[in-house]
VOGUMAR-320220 format. One record per residue (C-alpha): residue number from 1; z, y, x. Coordinates in steps of 0.25 Angstrom, whole numbers, plus 5000, padded with zeros to 4 digits. Layout:
VOGUMAR-320220
@nr: NUM; Z: Z; Y: Y; X: X
...
//
This chain:
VOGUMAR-320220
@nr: 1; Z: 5084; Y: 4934; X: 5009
@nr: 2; Z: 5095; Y: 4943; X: 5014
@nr: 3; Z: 5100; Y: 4957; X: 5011
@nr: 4; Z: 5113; Y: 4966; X: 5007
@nr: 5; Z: 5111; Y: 4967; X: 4991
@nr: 6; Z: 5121; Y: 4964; X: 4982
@nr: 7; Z: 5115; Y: 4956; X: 4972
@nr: 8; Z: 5129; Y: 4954; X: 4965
@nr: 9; Z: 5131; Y: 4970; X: 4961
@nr: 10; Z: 5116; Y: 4969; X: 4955
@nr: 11; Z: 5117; Y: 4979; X: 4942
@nr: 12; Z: 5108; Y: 4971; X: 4930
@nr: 13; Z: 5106; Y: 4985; X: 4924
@nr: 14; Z: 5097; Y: 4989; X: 4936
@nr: 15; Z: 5085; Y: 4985; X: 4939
@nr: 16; Z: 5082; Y: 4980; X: 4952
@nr: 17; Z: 5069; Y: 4979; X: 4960
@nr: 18; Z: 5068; Y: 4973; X: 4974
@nr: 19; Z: 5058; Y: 4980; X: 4982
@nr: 20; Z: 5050; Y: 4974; X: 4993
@nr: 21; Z: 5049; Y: 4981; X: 5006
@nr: 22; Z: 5044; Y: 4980; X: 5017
@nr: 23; Z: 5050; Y: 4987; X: 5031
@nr: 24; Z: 5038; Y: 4994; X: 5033
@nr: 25; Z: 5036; Y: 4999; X: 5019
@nr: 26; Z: 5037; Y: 5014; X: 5017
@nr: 27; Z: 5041; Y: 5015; X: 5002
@nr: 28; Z: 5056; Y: 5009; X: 5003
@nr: 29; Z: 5062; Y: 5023; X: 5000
@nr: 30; Z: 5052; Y: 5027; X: 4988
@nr: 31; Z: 5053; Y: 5014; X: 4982
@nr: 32; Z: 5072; Y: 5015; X: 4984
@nr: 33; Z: 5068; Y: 5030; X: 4979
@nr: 34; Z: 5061; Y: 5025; X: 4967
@nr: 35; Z: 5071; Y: 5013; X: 4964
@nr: 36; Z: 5082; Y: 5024; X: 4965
@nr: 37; Z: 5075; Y: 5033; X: 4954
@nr: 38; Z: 5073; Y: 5021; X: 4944
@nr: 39; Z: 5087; Y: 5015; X: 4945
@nr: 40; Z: 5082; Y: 5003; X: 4952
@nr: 41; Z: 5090; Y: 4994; X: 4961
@nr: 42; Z: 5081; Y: 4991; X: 4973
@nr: 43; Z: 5081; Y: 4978; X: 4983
@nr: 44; Z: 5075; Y: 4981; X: 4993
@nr: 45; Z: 5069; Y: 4965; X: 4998
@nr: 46; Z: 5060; Y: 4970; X: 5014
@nr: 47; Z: 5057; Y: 4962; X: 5025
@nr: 48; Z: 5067; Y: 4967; X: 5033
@nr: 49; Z: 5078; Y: 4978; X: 5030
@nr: 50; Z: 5072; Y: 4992; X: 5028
@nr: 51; Z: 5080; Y: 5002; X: 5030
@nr: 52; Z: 5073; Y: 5012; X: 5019
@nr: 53; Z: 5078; Y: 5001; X: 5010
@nr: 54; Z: 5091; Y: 5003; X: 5012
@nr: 55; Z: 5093; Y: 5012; X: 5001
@nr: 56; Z: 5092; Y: 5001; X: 4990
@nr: 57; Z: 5102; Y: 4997; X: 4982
@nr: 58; Z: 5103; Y: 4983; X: 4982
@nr: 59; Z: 5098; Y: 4981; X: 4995
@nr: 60; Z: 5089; Y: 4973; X: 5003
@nr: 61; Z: 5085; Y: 4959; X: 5005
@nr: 62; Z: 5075; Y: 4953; X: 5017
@nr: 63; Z: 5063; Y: 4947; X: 5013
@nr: 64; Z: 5052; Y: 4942; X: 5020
@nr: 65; Z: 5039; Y: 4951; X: 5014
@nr: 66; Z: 5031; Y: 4941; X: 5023
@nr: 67; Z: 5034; Y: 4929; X: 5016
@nr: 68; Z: 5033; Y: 4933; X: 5001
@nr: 69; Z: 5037; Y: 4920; X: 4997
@nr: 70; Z: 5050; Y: 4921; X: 5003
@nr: 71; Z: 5054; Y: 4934; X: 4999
@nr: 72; Z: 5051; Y: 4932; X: 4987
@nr: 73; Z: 5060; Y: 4920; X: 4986
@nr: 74; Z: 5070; Y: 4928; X: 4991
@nr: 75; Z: 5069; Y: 4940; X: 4981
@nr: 76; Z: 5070; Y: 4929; X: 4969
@nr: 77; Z: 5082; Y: 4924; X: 4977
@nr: 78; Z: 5088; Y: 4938; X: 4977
@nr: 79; Z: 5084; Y: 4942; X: 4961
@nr: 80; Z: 5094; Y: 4928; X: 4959
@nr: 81; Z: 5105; Y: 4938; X: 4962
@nr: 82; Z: 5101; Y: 4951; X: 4959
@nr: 83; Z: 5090; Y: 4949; X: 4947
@nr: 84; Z: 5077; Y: 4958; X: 4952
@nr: 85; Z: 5069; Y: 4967; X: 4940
@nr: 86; Z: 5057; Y: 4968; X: 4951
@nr: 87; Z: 5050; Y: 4965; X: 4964
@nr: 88; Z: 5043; Y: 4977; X: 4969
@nr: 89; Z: 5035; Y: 4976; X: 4983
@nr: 90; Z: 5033; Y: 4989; X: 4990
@nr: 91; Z: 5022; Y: 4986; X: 5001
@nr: 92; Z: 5011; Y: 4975; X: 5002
@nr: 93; Z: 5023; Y: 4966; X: 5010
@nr: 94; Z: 5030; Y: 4965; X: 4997
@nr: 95; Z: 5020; Y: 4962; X: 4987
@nr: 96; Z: 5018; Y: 4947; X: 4987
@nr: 97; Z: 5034; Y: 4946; X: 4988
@nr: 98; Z: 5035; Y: 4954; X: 4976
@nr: 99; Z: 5025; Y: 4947; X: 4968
@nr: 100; Z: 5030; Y: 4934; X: 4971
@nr: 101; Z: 5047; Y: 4937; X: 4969
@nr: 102; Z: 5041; Y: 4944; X: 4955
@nr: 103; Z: 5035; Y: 4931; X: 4952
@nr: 104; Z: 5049; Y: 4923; X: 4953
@nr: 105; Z: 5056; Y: 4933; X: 4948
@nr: 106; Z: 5048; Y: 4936; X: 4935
@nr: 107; Z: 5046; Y: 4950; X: 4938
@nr: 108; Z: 5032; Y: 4956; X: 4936
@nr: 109; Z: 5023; Y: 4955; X: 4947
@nr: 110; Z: 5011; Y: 4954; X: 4952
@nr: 111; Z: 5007; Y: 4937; X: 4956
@nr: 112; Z: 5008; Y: 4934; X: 4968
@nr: 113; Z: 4993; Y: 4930; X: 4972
@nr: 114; Z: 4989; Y: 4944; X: 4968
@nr: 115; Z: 4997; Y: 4951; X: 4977
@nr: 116; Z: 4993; Y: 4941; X: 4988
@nr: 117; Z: 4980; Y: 4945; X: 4986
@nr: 118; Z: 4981; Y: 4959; X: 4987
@nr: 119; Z: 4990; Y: 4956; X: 5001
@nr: 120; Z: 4977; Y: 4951; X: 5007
@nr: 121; Z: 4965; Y: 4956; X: 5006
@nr: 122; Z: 4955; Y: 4943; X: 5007
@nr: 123; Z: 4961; Y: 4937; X: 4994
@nr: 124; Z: 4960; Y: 4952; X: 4988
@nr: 125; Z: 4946; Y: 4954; X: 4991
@nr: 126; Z: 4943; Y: 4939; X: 4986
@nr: 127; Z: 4951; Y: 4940; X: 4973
@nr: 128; Z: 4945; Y: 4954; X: 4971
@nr: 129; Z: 4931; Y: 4949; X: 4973
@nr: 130; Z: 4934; Y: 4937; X: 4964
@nr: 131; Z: 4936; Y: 4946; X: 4951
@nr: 132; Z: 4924; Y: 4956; X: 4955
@nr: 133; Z: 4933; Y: 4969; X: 4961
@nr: 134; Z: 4927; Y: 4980; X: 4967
@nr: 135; Z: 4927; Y: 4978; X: 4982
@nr: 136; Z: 4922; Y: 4979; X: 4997
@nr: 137; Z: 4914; Y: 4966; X: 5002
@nr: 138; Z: 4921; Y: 4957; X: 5009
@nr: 139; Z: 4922; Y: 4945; X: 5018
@nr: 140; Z: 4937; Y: 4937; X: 5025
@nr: 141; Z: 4934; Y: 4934; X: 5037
@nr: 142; Z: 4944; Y: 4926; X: 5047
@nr: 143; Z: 4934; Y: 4928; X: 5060
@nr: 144; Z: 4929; Y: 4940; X: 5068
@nr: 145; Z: 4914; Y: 4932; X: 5067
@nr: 146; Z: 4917; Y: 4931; X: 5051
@nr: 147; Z: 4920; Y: 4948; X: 5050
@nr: 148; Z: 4906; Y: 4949; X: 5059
@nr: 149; Z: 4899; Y: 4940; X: 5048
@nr: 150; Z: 4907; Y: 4946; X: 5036
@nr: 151; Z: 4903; Y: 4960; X: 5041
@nr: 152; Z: 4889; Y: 4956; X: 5043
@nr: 153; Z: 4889; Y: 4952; X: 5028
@nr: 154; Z: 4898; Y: 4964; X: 5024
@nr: 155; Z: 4888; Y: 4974; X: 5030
@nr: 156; Z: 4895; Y: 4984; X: 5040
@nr: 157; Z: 4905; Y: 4991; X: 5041
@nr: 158; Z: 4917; Y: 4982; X: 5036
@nr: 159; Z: 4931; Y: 4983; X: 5034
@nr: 160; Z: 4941; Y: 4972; X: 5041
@nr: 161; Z: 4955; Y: 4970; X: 5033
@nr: 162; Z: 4965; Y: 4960; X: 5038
@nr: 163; Z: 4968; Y: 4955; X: 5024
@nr: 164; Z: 4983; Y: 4955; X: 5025
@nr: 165; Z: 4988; Y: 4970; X: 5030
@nr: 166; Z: 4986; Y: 4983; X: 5022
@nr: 167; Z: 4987; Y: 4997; X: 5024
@nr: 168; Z: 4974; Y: 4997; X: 5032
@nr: 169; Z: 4978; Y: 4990; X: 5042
@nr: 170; Z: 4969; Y: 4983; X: 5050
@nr: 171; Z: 4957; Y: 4986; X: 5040
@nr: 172; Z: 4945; Y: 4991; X: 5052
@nr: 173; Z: 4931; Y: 4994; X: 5047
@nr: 174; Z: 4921; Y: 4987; X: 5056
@nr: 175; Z: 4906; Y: 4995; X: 5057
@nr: 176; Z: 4899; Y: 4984; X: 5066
@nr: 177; Z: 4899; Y: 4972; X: 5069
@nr: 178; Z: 4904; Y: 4975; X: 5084
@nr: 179; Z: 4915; Y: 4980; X: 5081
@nr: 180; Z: 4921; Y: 4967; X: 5073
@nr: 181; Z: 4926; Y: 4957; X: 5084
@nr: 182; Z: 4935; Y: 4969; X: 5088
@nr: 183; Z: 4940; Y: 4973; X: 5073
@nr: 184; Z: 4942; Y: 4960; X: 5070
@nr: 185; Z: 4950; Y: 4958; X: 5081
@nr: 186; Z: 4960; Y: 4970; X: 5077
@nr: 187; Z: 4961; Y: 4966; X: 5063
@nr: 188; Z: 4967; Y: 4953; X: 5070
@nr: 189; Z: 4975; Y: 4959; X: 5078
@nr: 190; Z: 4981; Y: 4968; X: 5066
@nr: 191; Z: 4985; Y: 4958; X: 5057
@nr: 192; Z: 4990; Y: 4948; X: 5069
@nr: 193; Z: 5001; Y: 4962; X: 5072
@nr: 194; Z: 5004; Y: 4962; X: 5058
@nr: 195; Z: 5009; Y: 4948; X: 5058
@nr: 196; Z: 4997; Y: 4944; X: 5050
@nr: 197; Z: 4988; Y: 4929; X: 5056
@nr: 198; Z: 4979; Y: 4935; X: 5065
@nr: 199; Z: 4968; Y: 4926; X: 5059
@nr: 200; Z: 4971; Y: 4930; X: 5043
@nr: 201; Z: 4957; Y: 4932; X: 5039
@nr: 202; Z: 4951; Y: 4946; X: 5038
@nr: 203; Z: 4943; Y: 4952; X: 5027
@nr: 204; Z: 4930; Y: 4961; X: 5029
@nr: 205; Z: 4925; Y: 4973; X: 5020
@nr: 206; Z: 4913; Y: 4980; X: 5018
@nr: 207; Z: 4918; Y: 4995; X: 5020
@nr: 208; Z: 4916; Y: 5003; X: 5008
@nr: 209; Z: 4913; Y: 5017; X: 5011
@nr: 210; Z: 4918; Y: 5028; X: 5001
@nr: 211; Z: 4931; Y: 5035; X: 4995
@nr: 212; Z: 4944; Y: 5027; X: 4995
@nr: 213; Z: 4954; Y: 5027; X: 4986
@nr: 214; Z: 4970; Y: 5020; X: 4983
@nr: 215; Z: 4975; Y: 5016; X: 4970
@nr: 216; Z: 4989; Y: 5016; X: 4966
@nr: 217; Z: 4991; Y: 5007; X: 4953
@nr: 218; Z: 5002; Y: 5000; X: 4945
@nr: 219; Z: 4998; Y: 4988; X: 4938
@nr: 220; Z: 5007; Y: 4983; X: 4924
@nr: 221; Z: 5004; Y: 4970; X: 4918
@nr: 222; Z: 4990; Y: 4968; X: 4925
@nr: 223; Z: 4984; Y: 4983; X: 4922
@nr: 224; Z: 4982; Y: 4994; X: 4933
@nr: 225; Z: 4987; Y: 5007; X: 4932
@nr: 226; Z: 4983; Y: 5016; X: 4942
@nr: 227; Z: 4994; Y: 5025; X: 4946
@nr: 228; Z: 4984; Y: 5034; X: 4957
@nr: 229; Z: 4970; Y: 5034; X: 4964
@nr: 230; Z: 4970; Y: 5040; X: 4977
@nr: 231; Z: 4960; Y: 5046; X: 4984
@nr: 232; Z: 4960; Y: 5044; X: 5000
@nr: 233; Z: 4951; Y: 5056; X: 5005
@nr: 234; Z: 4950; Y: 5052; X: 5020
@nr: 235; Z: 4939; Y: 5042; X: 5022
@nr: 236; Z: 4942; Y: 5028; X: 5026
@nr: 237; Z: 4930; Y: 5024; X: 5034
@nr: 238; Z: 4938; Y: 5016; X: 5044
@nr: 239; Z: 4938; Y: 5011; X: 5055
@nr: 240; Z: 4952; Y: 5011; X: 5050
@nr: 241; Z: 4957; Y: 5014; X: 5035
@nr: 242; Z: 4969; Y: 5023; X: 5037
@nr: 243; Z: 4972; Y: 5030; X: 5024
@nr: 244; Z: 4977; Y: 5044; X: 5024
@nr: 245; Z: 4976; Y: 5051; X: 5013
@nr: 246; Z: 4980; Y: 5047; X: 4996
@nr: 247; Z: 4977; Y: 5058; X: 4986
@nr: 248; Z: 4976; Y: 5057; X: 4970
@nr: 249; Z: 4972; Y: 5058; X: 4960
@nr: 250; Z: 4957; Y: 5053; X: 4965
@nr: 251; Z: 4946; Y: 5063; X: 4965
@nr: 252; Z: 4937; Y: 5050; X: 4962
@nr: 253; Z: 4927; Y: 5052; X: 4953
@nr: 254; Z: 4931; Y: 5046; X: 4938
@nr: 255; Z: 4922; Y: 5034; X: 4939
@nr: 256; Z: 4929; Y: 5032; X: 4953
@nr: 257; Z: 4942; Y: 5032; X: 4947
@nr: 258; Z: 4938; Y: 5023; X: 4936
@nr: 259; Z: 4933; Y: 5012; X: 4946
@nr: 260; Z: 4946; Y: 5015; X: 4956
@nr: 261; Z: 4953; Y: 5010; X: 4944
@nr: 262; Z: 4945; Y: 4999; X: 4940
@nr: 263; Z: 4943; Y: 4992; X: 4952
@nr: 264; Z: 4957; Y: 4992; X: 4957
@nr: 265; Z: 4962; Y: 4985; X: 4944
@nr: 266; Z: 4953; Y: 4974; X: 4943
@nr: 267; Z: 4957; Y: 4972; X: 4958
@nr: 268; Z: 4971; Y: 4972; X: 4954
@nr: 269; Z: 4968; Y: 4962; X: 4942
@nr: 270; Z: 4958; Y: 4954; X: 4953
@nr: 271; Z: 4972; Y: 4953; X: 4961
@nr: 272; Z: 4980; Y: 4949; X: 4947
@nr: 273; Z: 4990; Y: 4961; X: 4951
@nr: 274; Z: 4998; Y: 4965; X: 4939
@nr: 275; Z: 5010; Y: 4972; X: 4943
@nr: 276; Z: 5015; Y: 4983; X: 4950
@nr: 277; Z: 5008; Y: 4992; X: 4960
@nr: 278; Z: 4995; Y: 4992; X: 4966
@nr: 279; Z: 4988; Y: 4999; X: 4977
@nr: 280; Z: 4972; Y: 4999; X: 4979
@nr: 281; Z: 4962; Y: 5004; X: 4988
@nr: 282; Z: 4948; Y: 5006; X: 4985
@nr: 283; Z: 4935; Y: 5013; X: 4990
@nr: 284; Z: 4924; Y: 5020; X: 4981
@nr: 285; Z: 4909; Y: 5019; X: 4989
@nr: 286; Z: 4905; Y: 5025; X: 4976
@nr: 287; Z: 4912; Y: 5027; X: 4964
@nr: 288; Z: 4914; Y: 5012; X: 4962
@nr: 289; Z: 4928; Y: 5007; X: 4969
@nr: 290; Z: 4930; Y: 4995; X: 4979
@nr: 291; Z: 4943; Y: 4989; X: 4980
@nr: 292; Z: 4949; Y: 4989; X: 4993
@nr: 293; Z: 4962; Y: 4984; X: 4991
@nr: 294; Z: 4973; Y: 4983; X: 4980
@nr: 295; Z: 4987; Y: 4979; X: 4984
@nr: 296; Z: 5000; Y: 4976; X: 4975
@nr: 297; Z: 5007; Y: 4987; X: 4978
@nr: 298; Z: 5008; Y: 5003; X: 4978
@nr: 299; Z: 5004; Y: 5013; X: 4989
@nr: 300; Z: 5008; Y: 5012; X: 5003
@nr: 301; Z: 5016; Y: 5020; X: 5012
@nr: 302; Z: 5023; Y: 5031; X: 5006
@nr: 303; Z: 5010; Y: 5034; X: 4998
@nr: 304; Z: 5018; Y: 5034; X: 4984
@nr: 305; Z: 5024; Y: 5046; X: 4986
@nr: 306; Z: 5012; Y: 5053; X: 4983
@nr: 307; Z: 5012; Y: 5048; X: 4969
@nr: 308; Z: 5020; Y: 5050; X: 4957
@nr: 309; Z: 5022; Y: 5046; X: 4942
@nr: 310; Z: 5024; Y: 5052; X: 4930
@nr: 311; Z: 5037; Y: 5061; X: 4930
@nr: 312; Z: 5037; Y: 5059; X: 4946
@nr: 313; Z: 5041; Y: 5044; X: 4948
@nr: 314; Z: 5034; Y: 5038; X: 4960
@nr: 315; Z: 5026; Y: 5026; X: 4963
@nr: 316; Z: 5039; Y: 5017; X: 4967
@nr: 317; Z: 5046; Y: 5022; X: 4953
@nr: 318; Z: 5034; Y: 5017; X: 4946
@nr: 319; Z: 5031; Y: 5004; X: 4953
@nr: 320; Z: 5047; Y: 5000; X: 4950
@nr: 321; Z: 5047; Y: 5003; X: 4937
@nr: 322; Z: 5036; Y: 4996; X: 4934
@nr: 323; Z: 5043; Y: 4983; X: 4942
@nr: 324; Z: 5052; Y: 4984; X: 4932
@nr: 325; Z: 5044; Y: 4987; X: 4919
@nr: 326; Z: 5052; Y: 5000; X: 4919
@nr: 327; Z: 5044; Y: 5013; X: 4910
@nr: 328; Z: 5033; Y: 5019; X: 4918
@nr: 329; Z: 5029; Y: 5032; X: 4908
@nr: 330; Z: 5019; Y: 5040; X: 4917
@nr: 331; Z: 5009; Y: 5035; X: 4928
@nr: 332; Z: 5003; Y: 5048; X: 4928
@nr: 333; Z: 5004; Y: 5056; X: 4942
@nr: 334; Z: 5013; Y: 5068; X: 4943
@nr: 335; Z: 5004; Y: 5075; X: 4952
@nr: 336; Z: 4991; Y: 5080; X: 4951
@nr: 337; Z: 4986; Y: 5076; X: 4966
@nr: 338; Z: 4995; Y: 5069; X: 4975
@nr: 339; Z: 4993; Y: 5063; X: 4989
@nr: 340; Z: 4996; Y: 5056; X: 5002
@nr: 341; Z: 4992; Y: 5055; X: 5015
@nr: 342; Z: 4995; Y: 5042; X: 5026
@nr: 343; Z: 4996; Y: 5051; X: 5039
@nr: 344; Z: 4987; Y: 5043; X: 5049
@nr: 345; Z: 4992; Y: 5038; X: 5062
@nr: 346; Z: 4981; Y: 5043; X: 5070
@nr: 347; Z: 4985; Y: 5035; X: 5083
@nr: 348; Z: 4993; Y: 5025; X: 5088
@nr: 349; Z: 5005; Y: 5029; X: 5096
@nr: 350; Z: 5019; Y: 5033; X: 5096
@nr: 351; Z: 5023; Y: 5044; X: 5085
@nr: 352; Z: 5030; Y: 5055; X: 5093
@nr: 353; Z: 5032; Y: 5067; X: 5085
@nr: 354; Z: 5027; Y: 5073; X: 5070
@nr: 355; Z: 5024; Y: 5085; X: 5068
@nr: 356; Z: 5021; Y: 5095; X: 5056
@nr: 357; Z: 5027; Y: 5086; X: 5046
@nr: 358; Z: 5035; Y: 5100; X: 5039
@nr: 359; Z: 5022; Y: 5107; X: 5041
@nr: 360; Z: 5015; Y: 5097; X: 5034
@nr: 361; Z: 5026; Y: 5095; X: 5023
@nr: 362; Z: 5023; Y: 5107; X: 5022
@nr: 363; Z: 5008; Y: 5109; X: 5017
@nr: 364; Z: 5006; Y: 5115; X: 5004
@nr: 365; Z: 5006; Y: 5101; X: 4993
@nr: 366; Z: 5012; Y: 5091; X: 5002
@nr: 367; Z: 5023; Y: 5084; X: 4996
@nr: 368; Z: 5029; Y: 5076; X: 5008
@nr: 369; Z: 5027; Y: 5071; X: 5023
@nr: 370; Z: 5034; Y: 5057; X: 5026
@nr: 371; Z: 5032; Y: 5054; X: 5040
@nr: 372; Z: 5034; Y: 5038; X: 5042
@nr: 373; Z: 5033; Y: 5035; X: 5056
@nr: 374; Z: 5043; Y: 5041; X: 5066
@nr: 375; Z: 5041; Y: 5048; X: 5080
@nr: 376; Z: 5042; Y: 5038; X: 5090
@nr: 377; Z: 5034; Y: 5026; X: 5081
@nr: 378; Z: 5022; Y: 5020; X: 5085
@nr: 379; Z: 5009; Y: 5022; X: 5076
@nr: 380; Z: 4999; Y: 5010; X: 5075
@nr: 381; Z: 4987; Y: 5016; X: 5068
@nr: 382; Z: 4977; Y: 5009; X: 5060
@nr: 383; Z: 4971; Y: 4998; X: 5058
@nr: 384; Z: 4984; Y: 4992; X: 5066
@nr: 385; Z: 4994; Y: 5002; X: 5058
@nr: 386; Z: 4999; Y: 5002; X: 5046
@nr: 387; Z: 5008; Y: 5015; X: 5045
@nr: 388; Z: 5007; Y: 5029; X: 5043
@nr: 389; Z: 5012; Y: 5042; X: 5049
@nr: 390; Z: 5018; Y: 5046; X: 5037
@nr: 391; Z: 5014; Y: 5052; X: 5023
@nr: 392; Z: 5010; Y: 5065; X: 5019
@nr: 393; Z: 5011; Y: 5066; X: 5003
@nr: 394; Z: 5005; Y: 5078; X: 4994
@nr: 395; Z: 5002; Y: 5084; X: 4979
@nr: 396; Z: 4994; Y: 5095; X: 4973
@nr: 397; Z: 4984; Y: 5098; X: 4963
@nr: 398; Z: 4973; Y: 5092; X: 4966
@nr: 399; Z: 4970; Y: 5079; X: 4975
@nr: 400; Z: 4961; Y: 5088; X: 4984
@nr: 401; Z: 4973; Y: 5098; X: 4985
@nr: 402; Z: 4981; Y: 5085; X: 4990
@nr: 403; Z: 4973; Y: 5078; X: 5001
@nr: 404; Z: 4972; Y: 5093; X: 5007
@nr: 405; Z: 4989; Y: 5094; X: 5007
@nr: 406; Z: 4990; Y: 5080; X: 5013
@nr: 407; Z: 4979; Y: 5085; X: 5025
@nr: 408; Z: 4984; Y: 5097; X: 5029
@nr: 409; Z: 5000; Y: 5091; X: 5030
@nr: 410; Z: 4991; Y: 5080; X: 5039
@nr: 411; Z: 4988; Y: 5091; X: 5046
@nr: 412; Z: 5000; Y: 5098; X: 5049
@nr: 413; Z: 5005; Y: 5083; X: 5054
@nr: 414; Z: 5005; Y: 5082; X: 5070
@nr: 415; Z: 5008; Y: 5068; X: 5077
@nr: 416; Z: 5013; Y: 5067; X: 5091
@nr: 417; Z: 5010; Y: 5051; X: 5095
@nr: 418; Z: 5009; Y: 5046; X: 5108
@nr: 419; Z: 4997; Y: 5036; X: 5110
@nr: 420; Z: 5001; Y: 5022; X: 5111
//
């Protein structure tokens, strides 16, 4: 552990959180923002120093997000001198530190197995099959002849996940049984450019056709509240699963809802995850819902901004305060519709100019454009990628009203990129 905080001027009368964060993560400045709003001292505990965490006010220390074991040890070394109120984990990278420092520290947490499981999705699928959830069929393979049999079985076409990455990455939907040797090999690839053992095992799906859906929730002592459903109005038929487009509240049918909400708390208590937030994908063939995945902790990217609680207060506000078992009055959304839309990469290359972003700031019910990736970077889309162009975010009356805001400021967005 190293870092330039002070543990020595630690004020008792405030209370402290250290934030996990890793370099890559969007979400340091809303989350300093949020801190900054409740009166919260932040440590800032990241991989490797990040300058968006500059801002926090008791500083940062290095910990290895790889090695949760470790990091944890060293955040419990760390609360020695300067006593910590919570552990909060931005991204999937933090999680399974979080849980386990919560653990040694007596702090409310998720256990540690359950937030293993939701960081791969072999032991998800199992544990959600043992207690009966909802899901797609599935097999785990470790060999490209073991995806051709599973597929067989399965029925074509199938969805290949490597079990340890997220955000879509390297998820390839396969409609024949040619075309597996070459898949396989790419998933392989992926995961072995990620740092990940080229021969971890890979799981295999049965594609669900129909409407899918995200669900942002909060779970208090066990039970699931469920902060939003979002709609995502683009298709999602693959080859590749790059999501675009988030608007809520759902235009789902009632009985859709109902089972939206029913399927992704018994996952959650298939998991045993009892505290804090969580963010679930599902898809509705019919009006009955199939979890896709669930995962120990709030919407990616800069996604969050499209939400807000109660007298305003954000997502980050409401996930610290209930870390620290402060008053959270009104869940209830301030807005009658509310939206986000991922702007797609939609080639690889080098980023050379953006235009149109004031024009597209511009467009009657958009609330804000966030550009996150600078001329002069390379763009690595999916199923290598992980990364966006940036956020488009937008509010209105209707949910319908929304998606058409967050399309037409799509619209006035113009990338020059030169091919790699």
């Amino acid at each position: 552990m190293s870092g330039n905080s002070n543990p020595q001027s630690y004020d008792k009368g405030v209370a402290h959180v250290v934030l996990l964060l890793h370099s890559e993560s969007y979400r340091a400045a809303d989350f300093l923002q949020a801190a900054r709003q409740l009166g919260v001292r932040i440590t800032v505990a990241s991989d490797r120093r990040n300058p968006a965490s500059a801002d926090a006010e008791d500083g940062v220390i290095e910990v290895h997000l790889s090695k949760p074991n470790v990091a944890a040890s060293a955040i419990v070394e760390y609360a020695g001198e300067a006593p910590v109120d919570a552990v909060v984990a931005v991204d999937d990278q933090g999680v399974a530190t979080a849980a386990r420092a919560s653990e040694q520290l007596g702090l409310a947490h998720n256990p540690p197995a359950a937030v293993s499981a939701t960081r791969n999705k072999a032991d998800m699928r199992c544990l959600l099959a043992t207690s009966g959830v909802a899901q797609p069929g599935f097999r785990i393979v470790e060999t490209v002849g073991e995806a051709q049999t599973a597929a067989r079985h399965l029925g074509y076409p199938v969805v290949l996940k490597p079990v340890s990455l997220s955000a879509s990455q390297g998820v390839i939907r396969v409609d024949r049984a040619a075309d597996m040797p070459t898949t396989f090999g790419r998933i392989r690839s992926i995961t072995q450019a990620r740092g990940r053992d080229r021969n971890e095992p890979v799981l295999v799906e049965r594609y669900v056709p129909g409407t899918e859906v995200a669900v942002e929730g909060l779970m208090r002592r066990g039970s699931l509240e469920i902060l939003a459903i979002f709609d995502k109005p683009d298709p999602l038929v693959g080859p590749y699963f790059e999501e675009t487009i988030y608007v809520t509240p759902s235009r789902l049918s009632r009985a859709a809802q109902h089972s939206v909400r029913s399927v992704t708390a018994a996952g959650a208590q298939a998991l045993g995850l009892c505290e804090g937030p969580i963010h679930a994908e599902l898809r509705l063939p019919d009006e009955e819902a199939r979890l896709l995945e669930i995962a120990a902790r709030s919407i990616g990217g800069l996604c969050a901004r499209a939400l807000r609680f109660g007298l305003g207060i954000s997502l980050e506000q409401v996930i610290l305060r209930h870390a620290l078992n402060l008053p959270i009055h009104d869940l209830a959304l301030t807005d009658a519709a509310a939206g986000v839309m991922m702007l797609p990469i939609p080639q690889a290359g080098r980023l050379l100019a953006i235009r149109g972003v004031e024009r597209a700031r511009a467009v009657d019910g958009v609330a804000g454009v966030e550009i996150t990736i600078a001329p002069g970077q390379d763009l690595v889309p999916l199923p290598e990628g992980s990364r966006y162009l940036g956020f488009a975010f937008a509010r209105g009356h209707e949910p319908g009203e929304v998606e058409a805001s967050l399309r037409a400021a799509h619209a006035e967005l113009a990338f020059e990129i030169a091919p790699a």
